[in-house]
C-alpha positions in Angstrom: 6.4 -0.3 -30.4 9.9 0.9 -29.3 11.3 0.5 -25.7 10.9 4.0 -24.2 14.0 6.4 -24.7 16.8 6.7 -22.2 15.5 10.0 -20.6 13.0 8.6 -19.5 14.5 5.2 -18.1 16.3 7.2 -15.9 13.1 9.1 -14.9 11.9 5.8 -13.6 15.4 4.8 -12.5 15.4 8.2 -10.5 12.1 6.9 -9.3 13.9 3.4 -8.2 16.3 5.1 -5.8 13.6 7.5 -4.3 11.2 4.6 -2.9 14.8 2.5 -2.1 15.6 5.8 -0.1 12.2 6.5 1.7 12.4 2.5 2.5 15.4 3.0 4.6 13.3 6.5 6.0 11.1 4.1 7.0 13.1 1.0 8.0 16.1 2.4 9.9 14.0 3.7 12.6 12.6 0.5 13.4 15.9 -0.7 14.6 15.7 1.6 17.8 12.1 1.9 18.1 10.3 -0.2 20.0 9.2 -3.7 18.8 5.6 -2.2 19.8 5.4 0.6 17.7 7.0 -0.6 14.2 3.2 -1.3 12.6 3.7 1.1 10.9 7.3 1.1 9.4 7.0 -2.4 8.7 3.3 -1.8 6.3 5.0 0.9 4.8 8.7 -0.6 3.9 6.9 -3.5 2.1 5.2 -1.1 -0.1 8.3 0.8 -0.7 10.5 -2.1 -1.4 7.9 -3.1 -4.0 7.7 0.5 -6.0 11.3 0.4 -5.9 11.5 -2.9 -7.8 8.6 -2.3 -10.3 10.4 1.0 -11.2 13.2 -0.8 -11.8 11.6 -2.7 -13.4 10.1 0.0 -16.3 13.4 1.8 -16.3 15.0 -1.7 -17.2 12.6 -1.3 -20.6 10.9 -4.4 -18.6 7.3 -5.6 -17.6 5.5 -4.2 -20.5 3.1 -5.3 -23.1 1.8 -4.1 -26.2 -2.4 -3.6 -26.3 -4.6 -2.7 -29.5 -6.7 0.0 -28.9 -9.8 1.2 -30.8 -8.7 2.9 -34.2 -6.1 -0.4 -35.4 -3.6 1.7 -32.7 -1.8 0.0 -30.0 -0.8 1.1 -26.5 2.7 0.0 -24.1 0.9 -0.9 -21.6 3.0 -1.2 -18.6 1.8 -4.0 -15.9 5.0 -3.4 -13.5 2.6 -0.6 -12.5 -0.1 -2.2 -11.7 1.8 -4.8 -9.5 2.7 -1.4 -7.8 -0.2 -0.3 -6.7 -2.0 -3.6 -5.8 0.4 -3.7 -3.2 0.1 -0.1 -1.9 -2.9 1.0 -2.2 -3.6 -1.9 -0.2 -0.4 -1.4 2.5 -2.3 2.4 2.5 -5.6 1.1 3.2 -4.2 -1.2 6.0 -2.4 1.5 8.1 -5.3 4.4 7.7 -7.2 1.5 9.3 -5.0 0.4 12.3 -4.5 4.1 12.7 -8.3 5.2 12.9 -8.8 1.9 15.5 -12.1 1.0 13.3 -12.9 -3.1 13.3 -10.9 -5.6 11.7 -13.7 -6.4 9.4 -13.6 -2.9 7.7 -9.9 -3.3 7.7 -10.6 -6.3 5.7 -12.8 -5.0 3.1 -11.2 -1.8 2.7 -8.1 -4.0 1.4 -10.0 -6.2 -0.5 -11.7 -3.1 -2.7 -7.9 -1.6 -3.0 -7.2 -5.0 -4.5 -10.5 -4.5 -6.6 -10.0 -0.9 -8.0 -6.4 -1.9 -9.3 -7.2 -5.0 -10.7 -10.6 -4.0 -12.3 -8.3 -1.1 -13.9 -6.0 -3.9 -15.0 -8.7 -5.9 -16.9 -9.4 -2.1 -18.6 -6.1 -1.7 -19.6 -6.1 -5.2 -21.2 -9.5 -5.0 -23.0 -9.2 -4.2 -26.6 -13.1 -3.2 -26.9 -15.3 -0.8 -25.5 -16.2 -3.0 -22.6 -13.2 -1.6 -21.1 -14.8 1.2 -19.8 -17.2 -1.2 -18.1 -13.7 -2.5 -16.0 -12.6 0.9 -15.5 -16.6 1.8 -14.0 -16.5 -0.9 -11.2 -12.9 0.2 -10.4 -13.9 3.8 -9.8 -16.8 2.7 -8.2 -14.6 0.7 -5.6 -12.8 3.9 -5.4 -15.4 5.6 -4.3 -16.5 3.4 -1.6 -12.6 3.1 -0.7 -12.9 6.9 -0.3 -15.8 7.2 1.8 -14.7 4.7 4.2 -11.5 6.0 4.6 -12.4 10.1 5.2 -16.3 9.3 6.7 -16.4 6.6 8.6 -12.6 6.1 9.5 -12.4 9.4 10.4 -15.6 9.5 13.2 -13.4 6.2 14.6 -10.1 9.0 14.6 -11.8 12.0 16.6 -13.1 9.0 18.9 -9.5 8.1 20.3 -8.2 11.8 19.6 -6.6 11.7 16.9 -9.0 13.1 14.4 -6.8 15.9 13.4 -3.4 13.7 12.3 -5.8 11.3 10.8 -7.4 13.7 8.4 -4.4 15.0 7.4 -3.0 11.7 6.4 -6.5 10.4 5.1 -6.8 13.8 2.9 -3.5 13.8 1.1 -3.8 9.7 0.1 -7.9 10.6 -1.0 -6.8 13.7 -2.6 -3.9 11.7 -5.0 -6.4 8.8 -4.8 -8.7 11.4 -6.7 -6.3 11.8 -9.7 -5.6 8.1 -10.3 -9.1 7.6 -12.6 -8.5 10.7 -14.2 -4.6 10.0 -15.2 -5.8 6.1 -16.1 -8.8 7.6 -18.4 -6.3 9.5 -20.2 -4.0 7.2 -20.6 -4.2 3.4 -20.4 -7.9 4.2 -20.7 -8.7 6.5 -23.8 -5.4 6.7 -25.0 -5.8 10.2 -25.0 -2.1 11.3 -23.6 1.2 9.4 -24.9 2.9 6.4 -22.7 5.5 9.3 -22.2 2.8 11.9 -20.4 1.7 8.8 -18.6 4.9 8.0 -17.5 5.3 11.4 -16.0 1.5 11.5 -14.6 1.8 8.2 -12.7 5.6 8.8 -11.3 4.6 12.2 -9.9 1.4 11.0 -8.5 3.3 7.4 -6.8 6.1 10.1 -5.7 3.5 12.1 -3.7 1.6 9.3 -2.8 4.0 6.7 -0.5 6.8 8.2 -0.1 5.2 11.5 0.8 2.3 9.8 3.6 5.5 7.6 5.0 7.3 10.4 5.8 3.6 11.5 7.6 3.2 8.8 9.3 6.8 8.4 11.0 6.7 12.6 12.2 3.3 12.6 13.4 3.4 8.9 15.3 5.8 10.2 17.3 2.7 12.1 19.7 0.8 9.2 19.4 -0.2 6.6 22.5 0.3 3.1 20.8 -1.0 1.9 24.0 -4.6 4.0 23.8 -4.9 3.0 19.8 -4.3 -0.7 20.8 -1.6 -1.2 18.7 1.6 -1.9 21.3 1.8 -5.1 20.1 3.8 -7.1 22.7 7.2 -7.8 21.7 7.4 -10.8 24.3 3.8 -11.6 23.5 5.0 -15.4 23.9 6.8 -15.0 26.9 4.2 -13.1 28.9 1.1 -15.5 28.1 3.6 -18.6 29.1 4.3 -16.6 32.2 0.0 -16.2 32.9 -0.7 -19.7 32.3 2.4 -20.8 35.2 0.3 -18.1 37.3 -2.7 -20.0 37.0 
């Protein structure tokens, strides 16, 4: 196995600077706003700051490792993207759920079965046998759940507080690239179908529509939203005003 060529290091370093640049979309705007209303920004830069460094990462010729497959073949195998999306899909999760308002303990659970999908794909990845496709069922079967949580139920939660419309449209767009992630794993880390360089191009555009793309979402359309009615104005002098309650009492 040779370290990929230098076309395609600088499609991941390309890939580097975009989710370093929408991390800045993301963070500069939290100096001005409101302590109350960076949830969002904050969730979001995290998972940015972490694509950037994984994709620095590949197009370093770094966090990689060579897998037999079926056939005596073997497979580059690159884990920096895995460590990738157990932190977004995740971060994703998280603010879909403060956004719809539904109960911490969905919240909860719809991070833990992001964590599960990646991970379970991760074991697939690494399984030299058959029994891989056993990892990569449970995955997409977490995905599915994921799914229906986060269009079905989440979205009921949405229309109750009024904000069914900007919910579906961010819910849609992650569920629709969530859609193509078994597909584009099944090809590649999966069946070995398509080369590590079709892969490469696969993931990068789906990771590129994916964050970056529902960041950008979530900082227009919050501007119209009541942080106040979706109970998440989180006090920025949360400290101060229950100190100044209990002197009251």
């Amino acid at each position: 196995m040779v370290p990929h060529n230098r076309r395609f290091r600088s499609f991941h370093h390309a890939h580097s600077l975009t989710m370093s640049l929408f991390q800045f979309v993301c963070l500069v705007p939290s100096f001005t706003a409101p302590e109350s209303k960076r949830v969002f920004n904050y969730t979001l830069v995290m998972a940015l700051l972490v694509g950037a460094i994984t994709y620095y990462a590949q197009a370093s010729d770094l966090g990689w490792d060579v897998v037999e497959q079926t056939g005596n073949l073997t497979r580059q195998i690159f884990y920096a993207r895995y460590i990738n999306w157990v932190v977004s899909f995740p971060a994703l999760a998280l603010a879909l759920g403060l956004l719809s308002g539904i109960s911490w303990t969905t919240i909860v659970v719809n991070i833990f079965i992001s964590w599960f999908w990646v991970l379970s794909y991760l074991a697939a990845a690494y399984t030299t046998r058959s029994y891989k496709w056993g990892f990569f069922g449970f995955g997409t079967f977490a995905y599915v759940i994921l799914a229906m949580s986060t269009i079905n139920e989440s979205r009921e939660s949405a229309e109750a507080i009024g904000i069914g419309r900007d919910y579906i449209i961010l819910a849609g767009w992650v569920n629709l690239l969530w859609l193509l992630y078994p597909i584009a794993f099944g090809l590649s880390d999966g069946g070995n179908v398509i080369g590590v360089t079709e892969s490469f191009i696969f993931f990068g555009v789906l990771d590129v529509l994916l964050l970056p793309v529902v960041s950008v979402g979530f900082l227009i359309l919050s501007r119209n939203w009541d942080f106040g009615k979706l109970q998440l104005d989180f006090c920025e002098y949360r400290g101060v005003r229950e100190a100044g309650a209990v002197r009251e009492k």
